[in-house]
C-alpha positions in Angstrom: 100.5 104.8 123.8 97.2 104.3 125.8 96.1 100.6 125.0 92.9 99.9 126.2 92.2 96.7 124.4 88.6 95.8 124.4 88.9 92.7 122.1 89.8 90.9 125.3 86.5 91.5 126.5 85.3 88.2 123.9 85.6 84.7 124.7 89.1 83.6 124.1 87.6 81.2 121.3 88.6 84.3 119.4 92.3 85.3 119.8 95.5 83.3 121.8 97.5 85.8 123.7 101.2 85.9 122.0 104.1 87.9 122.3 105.5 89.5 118.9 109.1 87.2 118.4 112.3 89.7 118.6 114.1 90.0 115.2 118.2 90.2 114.8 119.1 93.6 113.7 115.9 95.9 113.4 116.4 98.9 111.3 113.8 102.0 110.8 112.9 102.3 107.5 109.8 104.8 107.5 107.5 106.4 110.2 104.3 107.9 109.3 104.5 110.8 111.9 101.1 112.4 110.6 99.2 109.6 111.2 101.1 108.6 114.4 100.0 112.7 115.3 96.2 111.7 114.8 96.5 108.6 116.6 98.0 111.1 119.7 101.0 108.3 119.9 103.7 110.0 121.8 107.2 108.3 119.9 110.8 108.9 120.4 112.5 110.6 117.7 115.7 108.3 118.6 115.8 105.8 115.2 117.3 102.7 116.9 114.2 102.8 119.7 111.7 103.7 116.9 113.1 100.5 115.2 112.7 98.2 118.8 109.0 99.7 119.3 108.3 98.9 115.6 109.7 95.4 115.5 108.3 94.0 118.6 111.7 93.9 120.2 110.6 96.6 123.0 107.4 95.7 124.5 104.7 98.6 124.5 103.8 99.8 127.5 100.1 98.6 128.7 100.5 96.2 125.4 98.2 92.5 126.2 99.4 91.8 122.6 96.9 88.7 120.9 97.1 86.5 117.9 93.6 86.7 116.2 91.3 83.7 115.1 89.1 83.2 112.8 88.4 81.0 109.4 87.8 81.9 105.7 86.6 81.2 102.3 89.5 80.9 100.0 88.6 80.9 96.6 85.1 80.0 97.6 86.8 76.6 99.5 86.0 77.0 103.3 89.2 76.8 105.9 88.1 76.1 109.1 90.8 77.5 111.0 93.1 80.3 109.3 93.8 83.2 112.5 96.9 85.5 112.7 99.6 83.5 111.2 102.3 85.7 111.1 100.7 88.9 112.8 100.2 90.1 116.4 97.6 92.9 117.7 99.7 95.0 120.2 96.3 96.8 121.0 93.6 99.0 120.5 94.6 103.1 120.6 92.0 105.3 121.5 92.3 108.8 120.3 91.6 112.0 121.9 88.6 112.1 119.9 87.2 108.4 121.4 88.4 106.7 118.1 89.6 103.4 118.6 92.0 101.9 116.3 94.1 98.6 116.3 98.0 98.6 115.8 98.6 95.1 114.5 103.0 94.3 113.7 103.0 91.8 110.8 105.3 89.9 109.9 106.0 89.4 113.7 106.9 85.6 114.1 105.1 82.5 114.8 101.7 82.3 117.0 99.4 79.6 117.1 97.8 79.9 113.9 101.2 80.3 111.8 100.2 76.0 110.6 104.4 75.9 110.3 104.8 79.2 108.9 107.5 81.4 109.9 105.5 83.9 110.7 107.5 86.6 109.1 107.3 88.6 106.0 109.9 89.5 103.1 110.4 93.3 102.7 108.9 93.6 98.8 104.9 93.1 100.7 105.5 95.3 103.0 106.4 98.0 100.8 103.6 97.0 98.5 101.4 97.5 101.9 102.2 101.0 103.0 102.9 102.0 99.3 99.6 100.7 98.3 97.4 101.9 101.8 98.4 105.5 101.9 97.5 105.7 98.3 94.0 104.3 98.7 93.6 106.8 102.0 94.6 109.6 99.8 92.1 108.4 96.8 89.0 108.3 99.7 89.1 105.0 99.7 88.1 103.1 103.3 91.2 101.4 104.1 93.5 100.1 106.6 96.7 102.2 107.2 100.6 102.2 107.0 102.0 103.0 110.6 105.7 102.5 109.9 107.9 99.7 108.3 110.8 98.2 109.8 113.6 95.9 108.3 114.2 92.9 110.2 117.9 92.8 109.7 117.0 88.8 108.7 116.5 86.8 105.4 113.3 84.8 104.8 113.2 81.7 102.7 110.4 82.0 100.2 111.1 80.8 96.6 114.6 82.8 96.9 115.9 84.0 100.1 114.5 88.0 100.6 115.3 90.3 103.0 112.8 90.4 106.0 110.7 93.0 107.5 108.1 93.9 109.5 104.6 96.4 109.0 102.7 98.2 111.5 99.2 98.1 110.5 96.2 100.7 111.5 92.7 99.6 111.5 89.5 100.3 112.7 89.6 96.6 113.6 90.9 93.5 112.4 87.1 91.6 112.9 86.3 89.5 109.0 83.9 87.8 107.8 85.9 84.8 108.7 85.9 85.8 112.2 82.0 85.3 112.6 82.6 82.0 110.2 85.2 80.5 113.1 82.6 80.1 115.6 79.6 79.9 113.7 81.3 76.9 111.9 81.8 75.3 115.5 78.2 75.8 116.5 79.0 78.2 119.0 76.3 80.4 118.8 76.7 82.1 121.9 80.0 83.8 120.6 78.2 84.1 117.5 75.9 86.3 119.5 78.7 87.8 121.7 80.5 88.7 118.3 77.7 90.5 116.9 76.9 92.6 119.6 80.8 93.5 120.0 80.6 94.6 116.4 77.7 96.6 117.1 79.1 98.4 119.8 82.3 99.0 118.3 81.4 99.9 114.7 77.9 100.3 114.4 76.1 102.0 117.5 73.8 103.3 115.9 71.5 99.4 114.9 71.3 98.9 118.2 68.3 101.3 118.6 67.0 98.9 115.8 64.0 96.2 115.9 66.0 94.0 115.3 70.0 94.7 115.5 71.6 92.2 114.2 69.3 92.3 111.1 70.4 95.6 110.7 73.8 94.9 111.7 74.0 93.1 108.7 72.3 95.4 106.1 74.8 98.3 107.9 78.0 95.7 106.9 76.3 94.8 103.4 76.1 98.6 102.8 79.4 99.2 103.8 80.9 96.3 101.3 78.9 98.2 98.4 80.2 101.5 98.6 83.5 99.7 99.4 84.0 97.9 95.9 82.4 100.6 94.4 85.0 103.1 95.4 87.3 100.0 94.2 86.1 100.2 90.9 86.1 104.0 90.2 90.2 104.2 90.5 90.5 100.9 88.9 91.6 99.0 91.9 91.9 94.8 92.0 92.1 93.5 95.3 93.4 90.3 94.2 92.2 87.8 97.2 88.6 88.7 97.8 88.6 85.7 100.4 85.9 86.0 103.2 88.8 86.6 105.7 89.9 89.2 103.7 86.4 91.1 104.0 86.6 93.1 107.0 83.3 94.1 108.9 83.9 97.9 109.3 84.4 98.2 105.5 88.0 98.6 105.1 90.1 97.6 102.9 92.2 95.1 104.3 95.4 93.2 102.8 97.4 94.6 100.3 98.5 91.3 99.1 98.3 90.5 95.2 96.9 93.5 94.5 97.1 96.0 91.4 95.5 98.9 89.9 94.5 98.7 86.2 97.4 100.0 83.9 95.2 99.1 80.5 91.2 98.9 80.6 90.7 95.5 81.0 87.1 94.1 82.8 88.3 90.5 83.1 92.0 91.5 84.4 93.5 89.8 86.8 97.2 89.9 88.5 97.4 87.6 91.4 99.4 84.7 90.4 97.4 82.0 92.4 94.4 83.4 90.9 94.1 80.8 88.2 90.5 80.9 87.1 90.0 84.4 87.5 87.8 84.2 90.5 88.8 87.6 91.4 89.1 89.7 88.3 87.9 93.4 88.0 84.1 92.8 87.1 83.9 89.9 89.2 84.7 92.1 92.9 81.4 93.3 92.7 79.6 89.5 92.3 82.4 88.3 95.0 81.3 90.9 97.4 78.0 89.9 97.7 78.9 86.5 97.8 80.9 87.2 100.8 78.1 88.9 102.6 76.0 85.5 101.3 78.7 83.9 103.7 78.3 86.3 106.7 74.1 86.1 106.8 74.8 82.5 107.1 76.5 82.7 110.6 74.2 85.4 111.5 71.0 83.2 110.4 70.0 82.4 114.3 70.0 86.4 115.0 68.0 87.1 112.2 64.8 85.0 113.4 63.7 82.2 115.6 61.9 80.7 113.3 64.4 78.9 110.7 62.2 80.0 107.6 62.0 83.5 108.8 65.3 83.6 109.4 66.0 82.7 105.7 63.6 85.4 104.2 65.1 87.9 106.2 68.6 87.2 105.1 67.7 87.0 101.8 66.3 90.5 101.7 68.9 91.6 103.2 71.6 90.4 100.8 69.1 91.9 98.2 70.0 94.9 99.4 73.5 95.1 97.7 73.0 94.8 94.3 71.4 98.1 94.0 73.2 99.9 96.3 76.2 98.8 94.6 74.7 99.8 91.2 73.7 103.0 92.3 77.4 103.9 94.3 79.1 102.6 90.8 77.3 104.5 88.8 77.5 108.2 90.7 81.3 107.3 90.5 81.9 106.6 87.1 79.5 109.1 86.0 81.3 111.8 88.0 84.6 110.8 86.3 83.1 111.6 82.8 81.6 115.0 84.4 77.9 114.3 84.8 75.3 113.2 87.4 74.0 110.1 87.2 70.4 111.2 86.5 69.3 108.1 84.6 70.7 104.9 82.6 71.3 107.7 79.9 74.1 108.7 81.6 75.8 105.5 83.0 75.3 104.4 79.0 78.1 107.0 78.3 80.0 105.5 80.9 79.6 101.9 79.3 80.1 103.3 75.8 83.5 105.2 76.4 84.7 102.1 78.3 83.4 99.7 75.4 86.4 101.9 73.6 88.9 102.3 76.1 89.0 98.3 75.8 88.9 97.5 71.9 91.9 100.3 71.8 94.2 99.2 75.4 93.5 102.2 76.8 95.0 103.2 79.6 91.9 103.4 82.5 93.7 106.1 84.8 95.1 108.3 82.3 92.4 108.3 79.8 89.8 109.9 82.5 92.8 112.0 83.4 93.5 113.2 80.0 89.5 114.0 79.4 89.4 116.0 82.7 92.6 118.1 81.1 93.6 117.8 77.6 90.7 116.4 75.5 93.2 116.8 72.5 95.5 114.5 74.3 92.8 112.3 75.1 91.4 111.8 72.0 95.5 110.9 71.1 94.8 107.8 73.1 92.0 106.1 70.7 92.8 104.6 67.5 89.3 105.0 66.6 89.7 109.0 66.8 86.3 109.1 64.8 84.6 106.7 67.4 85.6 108.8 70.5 85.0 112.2 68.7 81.4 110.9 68.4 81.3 109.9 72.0 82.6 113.6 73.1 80.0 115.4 71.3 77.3 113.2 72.9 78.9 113.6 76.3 78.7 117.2 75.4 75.0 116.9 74.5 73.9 115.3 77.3 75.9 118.0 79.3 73.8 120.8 78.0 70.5 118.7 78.7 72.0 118.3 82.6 72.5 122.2 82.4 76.2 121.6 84.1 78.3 124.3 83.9 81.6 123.4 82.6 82.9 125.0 85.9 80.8 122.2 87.8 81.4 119.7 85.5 85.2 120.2 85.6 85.3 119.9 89.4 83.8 117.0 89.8 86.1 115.3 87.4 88.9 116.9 89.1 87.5 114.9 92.3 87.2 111.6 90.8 90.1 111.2 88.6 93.3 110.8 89.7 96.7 112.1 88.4 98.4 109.5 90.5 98.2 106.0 91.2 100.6 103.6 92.4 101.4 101.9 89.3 102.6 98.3 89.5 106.0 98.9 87.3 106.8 101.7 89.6 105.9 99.7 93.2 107.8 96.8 91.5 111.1 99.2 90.9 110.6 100.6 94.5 110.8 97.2 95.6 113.8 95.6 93.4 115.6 98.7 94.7 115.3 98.2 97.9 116.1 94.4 97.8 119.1 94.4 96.0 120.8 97.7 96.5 119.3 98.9 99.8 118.1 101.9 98.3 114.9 103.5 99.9 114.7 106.4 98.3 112.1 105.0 95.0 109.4 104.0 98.0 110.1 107.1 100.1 109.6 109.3 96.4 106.4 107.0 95.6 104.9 107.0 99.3 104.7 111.0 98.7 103.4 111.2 95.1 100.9 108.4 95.6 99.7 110.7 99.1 98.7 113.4 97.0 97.4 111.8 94.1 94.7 114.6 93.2 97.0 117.1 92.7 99.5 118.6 90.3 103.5 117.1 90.8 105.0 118.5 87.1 108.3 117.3 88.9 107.4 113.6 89.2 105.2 113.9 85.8 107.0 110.3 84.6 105.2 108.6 87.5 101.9 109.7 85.4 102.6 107.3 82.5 101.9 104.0 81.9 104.2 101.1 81.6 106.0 100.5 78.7 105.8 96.9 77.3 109.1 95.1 78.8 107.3 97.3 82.2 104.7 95.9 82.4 103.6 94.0 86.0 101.9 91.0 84.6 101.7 89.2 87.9 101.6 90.1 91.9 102.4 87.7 94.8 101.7 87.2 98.5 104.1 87.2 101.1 103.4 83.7 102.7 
């Protein structure tokens, strides 16, 4: 692997150089050879030094691995000081292209920032993880990605004892929100700046040539949160911990934690069991979002103008950015599920109207749009207001003809938006009790595939299509800390 790890290049306000803590008896439980093939990684085929690369136990060759800082709004309370707790950043890889991506282990052992942790992490999240990423990379999603997962060959004490392993992370970079909020929140405003410009160079080159660039800077990170949760939104995705250091500046996802994707339409659903109030629900990701961005201007205030006043007019026009651009990435994607452009609020009404149903009768959000891309029989089936959706088909069929879409046109771009396959939570939860208590892989290598093509037809895994019967259903999803 060629490290070339330019994160070192900041003050060391922002990482603590730490070594990845060797585990007992690691054990290779997947590789993800075609992205290690993109990434140009040259890797043994041997399993046992696969496992010792994988688990931190063999060092990597030009590896200065780092623990990174940074702080956080959790549930809207600010945390000063939060950093890598149980993760390490081997390095940066860049590719033959001139991409640079980071190969973070978590799940590594303690660092600085573990605040008595053990810095570890039981094997049901890392499934979850790599289950969970490659399915949002193969739905379009931006997203961080599933390098390879390793079993520890240790037990880690959370509210029972679990079996341990570790996860090998891809992403553009780790840099959060929180990570401008750790300095900013010190008055450092010089690594403020020094942070900014790194982001620039690294993510967005192209605001330097701005008036301002750290204005811009912003608006480019704003923009890439919008389109973010609005991609979320189209497959029915709940991100669970929408926490400022969760929000990532290239516009990844980032932390697959407690996480779900809709089984019934539900706006105000919600899985992660510390999410008590519902902070992070479906409808709220899009308010949250913003809110987080609200968070970001704030440290970049100083950049945005001398002058305090300016500054704040600046930001705030800025941040009025999102709304709309949200609005208008939501609505092109739910419209395109349905089989339409979003040419006005006409359309989008549809949207809202067939959703309205899809929530008075517990219909499933995934299937449903399948079923209307495929078998509109079947998908009337789903209603028990048959007369109600009837009504709504021949006014999606109306405004069809006004759009003059060919049903040719209109059927591909349904085909593009809607899913067959997601990874449902009763299925990621029977990969994981599998592999817990009866060592058995094979559920999460047979979901890891179906979820990576989730577009197309898989008549042979057509179960994996269906929702959750009632004693199936996920109710609740957990961290691993």
């Amino acid at each position: 692997m060629r490290f070339d790890t330019s994160i070192l290049q900041l003050p060391e306000i922002f990482f603590k150089r730490v070594a990845p803590v060797p585990v007992r008896d690691p054990y290779l439980i997947r590789l993800n050879r075609p992205l290690a093939a993109e990434l140009g990684l040259d890797l043994p085929e041997d399993q046992e030094k696969l496992a010792g690369l994988f688990s931190g136990n063999t060092h990597w060759s030009g590896s200065d691995p780092v623990a990174l800082a940074y702080a956080g709004h959790q549930f809207g309370h600010f945390v000063p000081e939060l950093g890598d707790g149980r993760a390490v950043l081997l390095g940066e890889v860049v590719t033959d292209q001139g991409e640079r991506f980071d190969i973070q282990l978590k799940g590594a052992g303690q660092t600085p920032f573990s605040r008595n942790g053990d810095g570890r992490s039981p094997l049901g999240p890392v499934i979850r993880e790599y289950v969970v990423s490659e399915a949002m990379h193969a739905l379009g999603v931006p997203t961080t990605r599933a390098l390879a997962m390793v079993g520890s060959g240790e037990e880690v004490i959370r509210e029972t004892i679990q079996p341990g392993a570790l996860f090998t992370r891809v992403a553009a970079s780790h840099l959060r929100v929180g990570t401008f909020e750790y300095c900013a929140s010190r008055g450092d405003s010089e690594s403020v700046r020094r942070l900014a410009d790194y982001v620039i160079d690294r993510h967005y080159p192209e605001v330097r040539t701005a008036a301002n660039p750290y204005a811009a800077l912003f608006e480019a990170v704003c923009h890439a949160q919008a389109r973010l949760v609005a991609r979320w939104m189209s497959v029915g995705f709940i991100h669970g911990v929408m926490n400022t250091d969760n929000t990532t500046l290239s516009g990844e996802t980032i932390d697959f934690g407690p996480c779900a994707f809709m089984d019934a339409y539900d706006p105000t659903a919600v899985f992660s069991s510390i999410d008590h109030q519902g902070r992070y629900a479906y409808n709220n990701q899009p308010t949250i979002a913003q809110w987080n961005m609200a968070c970001l201007g704030g440290c970049l205030l100083p950049l945005l103008h001398e002058k305090t006043d300016m500054a704040h007019a600046e930001g705030e026009r800025i941040l009025g950015t999102f709304a709309p651009l949200f609005k208008d990435a939501y609505e092109d994607g739910m419209c395109a599920k349905i089989g339409v452009d979003a040419l006005d609020e006409k359309d989008f009404d549809m949207v809202r109207s067939l959703l309205r149903l899809m929530h008075a009768d517990g219909v499933d959000f995934t299937l449903a749009f399948h079923r209307l891309t495929n078998d509109v029989q079947a998908f009337v089936q789903l209603f028990a207001s048959g007369q109600a959706v009837e009504s709504w088909l021949a006014v999606r069929e109306s405004r069809l003809a006004e759009h003059t879409l060919s049903s040719d046109r209109s059927l591909a771009m349904m085909r593009q938006a809607n899913p067959v396959f997601i990874p449902r939570n009763h299925r990621v939860e029977e990969a994981i009790r599998a592999a817990e208590d009866h060592d058995d892989f094979s559920l999460t290598h047979r979901l890891i595939e179906i979820v990576s093509h989730p577009y197309g037809s898989q008549p042979e895994h057509a179960e994996y299509m269906d929702p959750p019967r009632p004693e199936e259903r996920v109710r609740q999803t957990f961290c691993g800390t």
